[in-house]
C-alpha positions as CSV (number, residue, x, y, z in Angstrom):
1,X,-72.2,28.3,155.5
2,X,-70.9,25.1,157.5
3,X,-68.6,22.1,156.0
4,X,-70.5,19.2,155.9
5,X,-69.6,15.5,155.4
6,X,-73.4,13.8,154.4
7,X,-72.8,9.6,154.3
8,X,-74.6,7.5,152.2
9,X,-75.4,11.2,150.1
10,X,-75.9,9.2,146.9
11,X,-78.9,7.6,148.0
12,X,-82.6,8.2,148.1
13,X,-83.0,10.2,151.6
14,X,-79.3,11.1,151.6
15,X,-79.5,12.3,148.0
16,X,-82.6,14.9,148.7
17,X,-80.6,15.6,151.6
18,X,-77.3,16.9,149.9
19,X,-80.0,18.7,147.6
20,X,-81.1,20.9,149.6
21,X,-77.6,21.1,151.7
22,X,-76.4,22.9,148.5
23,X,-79.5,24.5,147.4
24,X,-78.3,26.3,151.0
25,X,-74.9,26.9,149.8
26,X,-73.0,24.4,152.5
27,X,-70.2,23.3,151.8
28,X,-70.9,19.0,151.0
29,X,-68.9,16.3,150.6
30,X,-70.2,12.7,150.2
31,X,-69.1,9.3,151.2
32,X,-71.1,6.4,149.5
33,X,-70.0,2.8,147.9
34,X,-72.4,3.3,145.2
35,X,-73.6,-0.4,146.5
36,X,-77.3,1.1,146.6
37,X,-76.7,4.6,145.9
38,X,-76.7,5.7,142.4
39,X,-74.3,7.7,140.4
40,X,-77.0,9.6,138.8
41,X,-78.5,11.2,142.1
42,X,-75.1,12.6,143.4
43,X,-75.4,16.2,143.2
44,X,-72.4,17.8,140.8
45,X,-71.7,20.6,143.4
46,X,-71.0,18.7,146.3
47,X,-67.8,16.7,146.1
48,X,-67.3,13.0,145.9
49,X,-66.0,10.1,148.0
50,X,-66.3,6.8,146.6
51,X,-65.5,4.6,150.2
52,X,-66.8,1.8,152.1
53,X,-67.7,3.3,155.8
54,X,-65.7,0.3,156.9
55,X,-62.5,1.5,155.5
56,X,-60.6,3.2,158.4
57,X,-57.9,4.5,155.9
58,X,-59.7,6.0,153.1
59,X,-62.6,7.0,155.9
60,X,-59.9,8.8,157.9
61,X,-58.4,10.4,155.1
62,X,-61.9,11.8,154.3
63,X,-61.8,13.6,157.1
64,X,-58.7,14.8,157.4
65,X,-59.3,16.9,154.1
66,X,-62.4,17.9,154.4
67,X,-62.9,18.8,158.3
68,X,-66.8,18.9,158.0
69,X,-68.1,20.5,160.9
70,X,-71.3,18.7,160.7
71,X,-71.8,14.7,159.6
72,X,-74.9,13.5,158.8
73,X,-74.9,9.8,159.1
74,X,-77.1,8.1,156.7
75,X,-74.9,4.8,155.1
76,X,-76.2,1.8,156.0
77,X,-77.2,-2.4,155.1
78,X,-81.1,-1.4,155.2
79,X,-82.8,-4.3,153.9
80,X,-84.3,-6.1,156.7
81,X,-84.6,-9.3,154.9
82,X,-80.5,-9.0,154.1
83,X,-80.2,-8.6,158.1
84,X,-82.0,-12.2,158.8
85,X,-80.1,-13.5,156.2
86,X,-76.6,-12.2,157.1
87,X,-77.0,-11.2,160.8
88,X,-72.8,-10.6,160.9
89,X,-72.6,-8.2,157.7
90,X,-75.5,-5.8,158.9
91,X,-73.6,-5.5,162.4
92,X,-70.5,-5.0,160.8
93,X,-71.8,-2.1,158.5
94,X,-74.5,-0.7,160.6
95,X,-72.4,-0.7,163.8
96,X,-68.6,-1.8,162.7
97,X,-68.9,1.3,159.7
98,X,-70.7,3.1,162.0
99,X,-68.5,2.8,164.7
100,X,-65.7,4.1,162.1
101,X,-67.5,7.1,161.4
102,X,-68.1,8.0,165.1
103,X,-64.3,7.8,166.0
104,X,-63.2,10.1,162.9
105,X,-66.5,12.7,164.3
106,X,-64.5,13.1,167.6
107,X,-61.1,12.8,166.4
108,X,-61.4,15.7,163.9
109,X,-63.5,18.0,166.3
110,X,-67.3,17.2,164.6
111,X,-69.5,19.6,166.2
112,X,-73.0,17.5,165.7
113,X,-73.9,13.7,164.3
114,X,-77.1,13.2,162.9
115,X,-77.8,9.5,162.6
116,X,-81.4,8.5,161.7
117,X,-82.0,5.5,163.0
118,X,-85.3,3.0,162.7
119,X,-89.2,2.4,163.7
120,X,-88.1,-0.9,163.8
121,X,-86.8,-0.5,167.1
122,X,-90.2,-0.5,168.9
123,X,-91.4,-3.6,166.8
124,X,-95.0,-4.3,167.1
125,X,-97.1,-0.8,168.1
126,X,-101.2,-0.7,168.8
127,X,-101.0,3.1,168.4
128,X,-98.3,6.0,167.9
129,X,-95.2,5.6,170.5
130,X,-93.2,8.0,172.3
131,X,-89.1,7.9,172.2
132,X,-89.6,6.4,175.5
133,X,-91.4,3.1,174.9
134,X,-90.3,-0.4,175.3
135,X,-87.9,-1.6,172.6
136,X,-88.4,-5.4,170.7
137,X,-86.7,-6.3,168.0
138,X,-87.9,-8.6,165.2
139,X,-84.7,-7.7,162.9
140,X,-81.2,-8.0,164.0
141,X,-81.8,-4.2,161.4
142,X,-83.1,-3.0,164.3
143,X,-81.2,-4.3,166.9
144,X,-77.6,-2.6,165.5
145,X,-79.6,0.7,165.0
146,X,-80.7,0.8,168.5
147,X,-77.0,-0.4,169.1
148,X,-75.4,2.5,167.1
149,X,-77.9,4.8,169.1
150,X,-76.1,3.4,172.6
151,X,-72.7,3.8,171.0
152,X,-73.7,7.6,170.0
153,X,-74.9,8.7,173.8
154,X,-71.5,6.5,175.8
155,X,-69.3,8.7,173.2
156,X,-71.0,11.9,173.3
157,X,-70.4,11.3,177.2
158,X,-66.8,10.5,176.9
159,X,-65.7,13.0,173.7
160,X,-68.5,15.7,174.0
161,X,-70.1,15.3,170.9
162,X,-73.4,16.5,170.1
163,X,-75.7,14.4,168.5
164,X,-79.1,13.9,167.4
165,X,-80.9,10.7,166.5
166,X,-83.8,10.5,164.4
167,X,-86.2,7.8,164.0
168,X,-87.9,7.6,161.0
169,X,-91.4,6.1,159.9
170,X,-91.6,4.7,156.1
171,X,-90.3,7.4,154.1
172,X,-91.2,7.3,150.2
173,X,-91.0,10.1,147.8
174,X,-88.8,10.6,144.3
175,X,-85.7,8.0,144.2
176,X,-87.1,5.8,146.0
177,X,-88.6,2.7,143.9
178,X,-86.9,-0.6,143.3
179,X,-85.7,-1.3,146.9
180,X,-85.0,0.1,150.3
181,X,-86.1,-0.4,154.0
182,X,-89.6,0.7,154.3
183,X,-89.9,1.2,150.3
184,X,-93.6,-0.4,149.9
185,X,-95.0,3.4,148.6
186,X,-91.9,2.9,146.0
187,X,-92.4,-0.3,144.7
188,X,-96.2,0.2,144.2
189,X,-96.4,3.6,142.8
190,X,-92.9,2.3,140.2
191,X,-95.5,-1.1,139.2
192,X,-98.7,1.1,139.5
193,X,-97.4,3.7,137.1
194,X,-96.0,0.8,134.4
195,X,-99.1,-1.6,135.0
196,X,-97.1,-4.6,137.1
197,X,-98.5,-7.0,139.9
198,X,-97.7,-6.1,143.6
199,X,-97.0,-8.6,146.3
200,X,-98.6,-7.8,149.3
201,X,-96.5,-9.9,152.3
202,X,-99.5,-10.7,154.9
203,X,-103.5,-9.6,154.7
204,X,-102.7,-6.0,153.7
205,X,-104.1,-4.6,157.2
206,X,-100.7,-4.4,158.7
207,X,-99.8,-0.9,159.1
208,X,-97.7,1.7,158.9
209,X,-96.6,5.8,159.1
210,X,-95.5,7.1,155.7
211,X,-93.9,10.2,156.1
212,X,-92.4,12.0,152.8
213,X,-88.8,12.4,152.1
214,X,-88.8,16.2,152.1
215,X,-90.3,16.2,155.5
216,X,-87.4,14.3,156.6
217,X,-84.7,16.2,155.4
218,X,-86.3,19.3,157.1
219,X,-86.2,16.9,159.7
220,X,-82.5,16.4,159.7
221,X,-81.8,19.9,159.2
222,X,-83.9,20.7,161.9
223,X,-82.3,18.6,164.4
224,X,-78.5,19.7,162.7
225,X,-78.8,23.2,163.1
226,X,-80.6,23.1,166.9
227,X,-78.8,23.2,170.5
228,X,-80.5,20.6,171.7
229,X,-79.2,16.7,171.9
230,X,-81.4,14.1,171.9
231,X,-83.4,11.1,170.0
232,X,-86.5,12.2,168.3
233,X,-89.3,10.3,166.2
234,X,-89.6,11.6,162.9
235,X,-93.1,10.7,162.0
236,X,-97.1,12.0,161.0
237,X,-98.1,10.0,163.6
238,X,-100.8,8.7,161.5
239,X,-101.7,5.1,161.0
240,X,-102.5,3.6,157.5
241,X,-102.7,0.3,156.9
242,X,-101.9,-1.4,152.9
243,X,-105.3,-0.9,151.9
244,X,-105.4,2.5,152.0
245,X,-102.2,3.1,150.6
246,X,-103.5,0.8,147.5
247,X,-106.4,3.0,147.0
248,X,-104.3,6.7,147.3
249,X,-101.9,5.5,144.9
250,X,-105.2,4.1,142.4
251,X,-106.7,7.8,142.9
252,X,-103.6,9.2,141.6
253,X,-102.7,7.2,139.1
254,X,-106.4,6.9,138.1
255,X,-105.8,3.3,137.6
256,X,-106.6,-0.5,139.6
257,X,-103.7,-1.9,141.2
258,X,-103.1,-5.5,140.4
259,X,-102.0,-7.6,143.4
260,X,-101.4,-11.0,144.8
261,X,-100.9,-12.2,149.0
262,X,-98.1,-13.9,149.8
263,X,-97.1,-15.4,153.3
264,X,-95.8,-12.4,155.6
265,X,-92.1,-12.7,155.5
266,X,-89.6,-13.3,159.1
267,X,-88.4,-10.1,160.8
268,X,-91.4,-8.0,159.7
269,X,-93.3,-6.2,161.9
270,X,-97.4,-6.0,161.1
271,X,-98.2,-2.8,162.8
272,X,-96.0,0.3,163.6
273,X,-96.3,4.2,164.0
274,X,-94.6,7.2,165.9
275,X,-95.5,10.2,167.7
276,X,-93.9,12.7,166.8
277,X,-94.5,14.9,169.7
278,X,-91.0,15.7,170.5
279,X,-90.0,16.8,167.3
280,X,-92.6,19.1,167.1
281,X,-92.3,20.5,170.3
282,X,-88.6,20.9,170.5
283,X,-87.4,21.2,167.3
284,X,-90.4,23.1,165.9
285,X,-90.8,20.3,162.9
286,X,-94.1,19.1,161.8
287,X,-94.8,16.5,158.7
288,X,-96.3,18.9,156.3
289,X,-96.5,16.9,153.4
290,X,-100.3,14.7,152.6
291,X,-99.7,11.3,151.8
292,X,-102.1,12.1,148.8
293,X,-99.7,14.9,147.8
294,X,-96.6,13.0,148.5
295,X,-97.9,9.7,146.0
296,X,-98.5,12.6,143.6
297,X,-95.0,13.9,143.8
298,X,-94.0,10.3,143.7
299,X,-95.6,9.5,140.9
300,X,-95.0,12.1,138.9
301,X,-90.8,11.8,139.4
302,X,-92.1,7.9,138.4
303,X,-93.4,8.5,135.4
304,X,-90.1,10.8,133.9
305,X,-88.0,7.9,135.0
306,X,-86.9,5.6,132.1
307,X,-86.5,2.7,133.8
């Protein structure tokens, strides 16, 4: 059983996350604002933090009580649009809080980071990258991730701290809807199931990886729990484009999707995917999870929401 200190652990990956953390009897605290996160998805036996990731004070006190061994990473201003729109906040919550959490990791003798970071970072892809390939940057989102990811390897240099950053595709699954980075599977399976229009942003061929959120979190435990240090893509490696989602999520739900195209928005990238060859190789990980399967899951945790 380790300590563990899971930020952002109210919301929808960090959530499943702290799940299963205690499904594995660690021992979890969480840190979250509750300015995305909800209240509802914090699990009752880990403990609570309500904190800002920016606040050195309370953020320091954190530690200091709960010495977590291990610190998975996962705050964050997500919403690329936000990012466009407010360039200075997502910097100073994306690399400022991050920066925040970092200094408390070495000062309090973390053994391991885990920091999943974006696809973004590669921008425009014609077929699966490597970890390895050229970085652009449509989203100043993507640039502080890729920043974060800099700050992570100078410090693990300097304090000898492991790490390990993960780059995830579009994860969906249960917790999802209403919002996120990448959350296209959330909002249409949520307007699917209760008969609402979708926007589509573009000609619907722009494509994407969608890898399910329990995939991830094996993912993240994965790379917690392994000797090695590194930056990983956390991915299928398999390229679907909007259409195809549209018609998976109508099989499901047995039903026509209703939607309308709009003009693609700024910062938005038409076509990305991952290889996740490195994962699977050195963390023994593999996506096991069907996109069929994971809308059905989706779907179905959908459906026994009220809202």
């Amino acid at each position: 059983m380790s300590k563990i200190l899971v930020t952002g652990g109210a919301g929808f990956i960090g959530s499943n996350l702290v799940d299963e953390l205690v499904r594995l009897k660690h021992k979890v605290a969480v840190v979250d604002d509750l300015s995305t996160g909800k209240i509802e998805y914090l699990n009752p036996k880990a403990k609570f933090y309500q904190a800002n990731i920016c606040d050195e004070k309370k953020i320091a006190e954190i530690f200091r009580i709960e010495k977590p061994q291990y610190v998975f990473h996962l705050a964050a201003q997500m919403d690329i649009r936000k990012s466009v729109d407010d360039p200075i906040f997502d910097s100073e919550v994306n690399i400022g809080g991050g920066l925040n959490i970092l200094k408390n990791c070495w000062k309090n003798k973390v053994k391991k980071i885990i920091f999943p970071s974006t696809a973004g970072i590669y921008g425009e892809t014609k077929k699966p990258v490597s970890e390895e390939a050229p970085k652009f940057f449509e989203a100043p989102y993507a640039l502080h991730k890729y920043a974060f990811e800099k700050h992570l390897e100078i410090f693990s240099k300097i304090y000898k701290i492991d790490f390990a950053v993960l780059r995830f595709a579009n994860v969906y699954g249960p917790r999802q809807y209403k919002g996120g980075e990448g959350a296209v599977v959330g909002i249409f399976t949520y307007n699917a199931v209760r008969g609402l229009p979708c926007k589509i942003f573009g000609d619907g061929r722009q494509t994407r990886d969608f890898i399910f959120v329990d995939d991830v979190v094996k993912a993240c435990l994965k790379a917690a729990f392994s000797a090695n240090t590194g930056v990983y893509n956390i991915s299928t490696g398999k390229i679907i484009n909007l259409f195809a989602l549209i018609k998976s999520i109508e099989k499901v739900n047995n039903k026509k999707i209703i939607y309308r195209k709009l003009p693609r928005r700024p910062g938005e990238i038409r076509n990305n995917s991952l290889n996740p060859k490195r994962a699977n190789r050195i963390l023994k990980w593999k996506a096991l999870v069907s996109l069929e399967e994971g809308i059905k899951k989706t779907i179905g945790w959908v459906k026994s929401q009220k809202g």
